[in-house]
PLY file of the C-alpha trace (Angstrom):
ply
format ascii 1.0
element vertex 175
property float x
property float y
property float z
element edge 174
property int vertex1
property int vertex2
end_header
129.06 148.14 134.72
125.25 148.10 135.33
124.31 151.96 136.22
120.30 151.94 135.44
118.09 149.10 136.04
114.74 148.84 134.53
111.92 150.95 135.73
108.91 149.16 137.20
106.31 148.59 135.85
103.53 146.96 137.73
101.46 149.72 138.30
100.84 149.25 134.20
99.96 145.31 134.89
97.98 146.64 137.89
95.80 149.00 135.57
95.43 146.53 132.97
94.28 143.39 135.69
91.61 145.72 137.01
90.21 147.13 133.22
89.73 143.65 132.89
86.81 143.38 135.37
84.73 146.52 134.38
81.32 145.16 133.78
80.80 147.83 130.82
83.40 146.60 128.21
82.23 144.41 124.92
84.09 141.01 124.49
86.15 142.83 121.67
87.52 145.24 124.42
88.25 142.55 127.12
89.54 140.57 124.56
92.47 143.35 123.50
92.83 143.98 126.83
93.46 140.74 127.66
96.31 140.49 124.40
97.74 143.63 125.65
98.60 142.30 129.21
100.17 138.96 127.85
101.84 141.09 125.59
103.58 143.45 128.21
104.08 140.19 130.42
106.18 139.19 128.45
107.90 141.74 127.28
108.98 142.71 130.91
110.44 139.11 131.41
111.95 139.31 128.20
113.40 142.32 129.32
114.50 140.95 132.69
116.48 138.21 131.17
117.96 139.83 129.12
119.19 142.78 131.77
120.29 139.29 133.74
122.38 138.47 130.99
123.46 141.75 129.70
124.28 142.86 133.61
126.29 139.30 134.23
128.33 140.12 130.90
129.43 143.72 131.90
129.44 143.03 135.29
132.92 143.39 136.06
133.75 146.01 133.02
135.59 149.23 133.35
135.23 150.22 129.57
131.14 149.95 129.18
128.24 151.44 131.16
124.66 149.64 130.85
121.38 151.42 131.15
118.44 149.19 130.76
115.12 150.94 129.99
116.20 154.59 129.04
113.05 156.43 128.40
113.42 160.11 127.28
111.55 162.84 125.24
113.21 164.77 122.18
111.49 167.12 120.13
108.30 165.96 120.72
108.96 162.12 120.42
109.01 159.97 123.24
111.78 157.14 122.66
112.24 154.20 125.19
115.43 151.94 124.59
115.42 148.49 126.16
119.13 148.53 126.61
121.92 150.67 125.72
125.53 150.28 126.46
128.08 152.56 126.27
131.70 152.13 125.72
134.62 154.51 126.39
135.45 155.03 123.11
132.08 156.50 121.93
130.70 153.28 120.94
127.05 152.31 121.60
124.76 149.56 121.52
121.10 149.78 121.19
120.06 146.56 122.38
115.93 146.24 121.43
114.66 142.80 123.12
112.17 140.62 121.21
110.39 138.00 123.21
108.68 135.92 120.69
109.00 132.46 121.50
108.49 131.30 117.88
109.80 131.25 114.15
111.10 134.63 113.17
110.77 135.26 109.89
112.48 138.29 107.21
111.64 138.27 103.81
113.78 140.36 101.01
111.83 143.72 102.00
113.10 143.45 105.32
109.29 142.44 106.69
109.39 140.44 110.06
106.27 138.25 110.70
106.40 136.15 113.81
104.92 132.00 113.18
102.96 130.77 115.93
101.21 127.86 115.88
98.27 129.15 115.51
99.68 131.46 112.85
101.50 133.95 111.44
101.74 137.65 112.32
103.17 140.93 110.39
105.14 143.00 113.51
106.79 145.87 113.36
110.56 145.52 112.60
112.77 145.79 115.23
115.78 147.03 113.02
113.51 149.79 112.21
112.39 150.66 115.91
116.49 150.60 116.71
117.54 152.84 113.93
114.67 155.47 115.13
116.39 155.16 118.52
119.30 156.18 117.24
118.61 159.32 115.66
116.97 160.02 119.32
120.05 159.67 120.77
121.95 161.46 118.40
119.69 164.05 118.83
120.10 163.85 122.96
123.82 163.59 122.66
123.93 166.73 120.52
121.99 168.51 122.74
123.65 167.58 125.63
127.16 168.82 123.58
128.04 164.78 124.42
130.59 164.05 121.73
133.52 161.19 120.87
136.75 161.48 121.99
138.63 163.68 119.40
136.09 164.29 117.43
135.38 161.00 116.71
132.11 160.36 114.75
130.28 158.32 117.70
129.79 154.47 116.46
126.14 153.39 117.03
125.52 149.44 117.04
121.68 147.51 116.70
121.11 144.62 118.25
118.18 142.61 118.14
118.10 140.37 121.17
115.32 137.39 120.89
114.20 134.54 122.60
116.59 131.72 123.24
113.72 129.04 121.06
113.23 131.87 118.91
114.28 130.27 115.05
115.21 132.87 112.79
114.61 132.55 108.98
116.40 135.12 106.30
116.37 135.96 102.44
119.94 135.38 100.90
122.13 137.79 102.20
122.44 139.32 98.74
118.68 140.31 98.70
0 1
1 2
2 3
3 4
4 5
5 6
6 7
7 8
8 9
9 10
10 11
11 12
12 13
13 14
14 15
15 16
16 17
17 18
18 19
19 20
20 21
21 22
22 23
23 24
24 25
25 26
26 27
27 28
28 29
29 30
30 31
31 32
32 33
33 34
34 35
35 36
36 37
37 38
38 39
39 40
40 41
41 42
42 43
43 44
44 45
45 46
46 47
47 48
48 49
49 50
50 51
51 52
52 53
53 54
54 55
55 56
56 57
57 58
58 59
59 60
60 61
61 62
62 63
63 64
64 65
65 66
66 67
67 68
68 69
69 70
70 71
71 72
72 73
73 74
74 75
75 76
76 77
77 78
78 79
79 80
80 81
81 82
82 83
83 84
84 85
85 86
86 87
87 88
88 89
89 90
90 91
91 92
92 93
93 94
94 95
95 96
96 97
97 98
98 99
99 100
100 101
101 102
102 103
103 104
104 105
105 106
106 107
107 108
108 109
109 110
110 111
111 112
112 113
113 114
114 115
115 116
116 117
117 118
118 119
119 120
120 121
121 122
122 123
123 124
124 125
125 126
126 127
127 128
128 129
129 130
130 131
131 132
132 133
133 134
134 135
135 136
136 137
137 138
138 139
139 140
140 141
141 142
142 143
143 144
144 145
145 146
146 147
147 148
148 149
149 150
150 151
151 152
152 153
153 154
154 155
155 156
156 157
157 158
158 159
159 160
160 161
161 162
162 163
163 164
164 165
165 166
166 167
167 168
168 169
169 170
170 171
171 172
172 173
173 174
């Protein structure tokens, strides 16, 4: 059952339109500026289809809880989770949403570079960005004395959700 929807975010697409048109910044400047906008773009769509999707799934579920775009501060470190759904039994998915339409690729070191057509880019794995997530949560959970049922160890999941033309290539599994 959906119980947080994503937060909005156009007064951040707002600020970046308008920083655009300030007279003052070099080409360099307008030109990250302009990268960074695209960039959030679409990452909020990416987002939104994927809360579409997620939503429709758990839609009629008793056993799960969704919470799209769970932003909270721990110790210092600010942690924002695209999705996370929780199941009775103290199982939880971290759902991190990639929305590179391109090639996708991993080498053996666990290295992601996305392949556009006009070339290839290192980016930050997402594996890595969901296992940090999780030892937020673990963190908030402890603090907030939330626990499994019996003492259960609480069973954290990582997906990486992409985009649907996204084309994934992987070393052998046994590198």
């Amino acid at each position: 059952m959906p119980l947080k929807a994503a937060d909005d975010k156009s007064k951040r697409v707002k600020l970046l339109e308008d920083l655009q048109r300030v007279p003052s910044l070099s080409f360099s400047q307008k030109d990250w500026l302009r990268n960074e906008l695209s960039n959030l773009k679409k990452g909020i769509a990416g987002e939104r289809e994927a809360a579409y999707y997620i939503d429709h799934y758990f839609d009629k579920g008793e056993n799960h809880v969704v919470l799209h775009d769970l932003r909270f501060v721990i110790d210092g470190e600010v942690t924002q989770i695209d999705h996370l759904v929780m199941g009775r039994a103290s199982h939880f998915y971290l759902l991190e949403t990639k929305n590179f339409g391109c090639n996708l690729i991993i080498n053996e070191r666990g290295e992601f570079t996305a392949e556009y057509e006009r070339g290839r880019f290192g980016i930050p794995s997402p594996i890595e960005q969901s296992l940090r997530h999780e030892r937020a949560l673990r963190k908030l959970l402890e603090r907030l004395e939330i626990g499994g049922r019996v003492q259960k160890q609480l069973d954290i999941h990582h997906v990486v959700m992409l985009h649907p033309r996204a084309l994934i290539e992987r070393p052998p599994a046994k590198s």
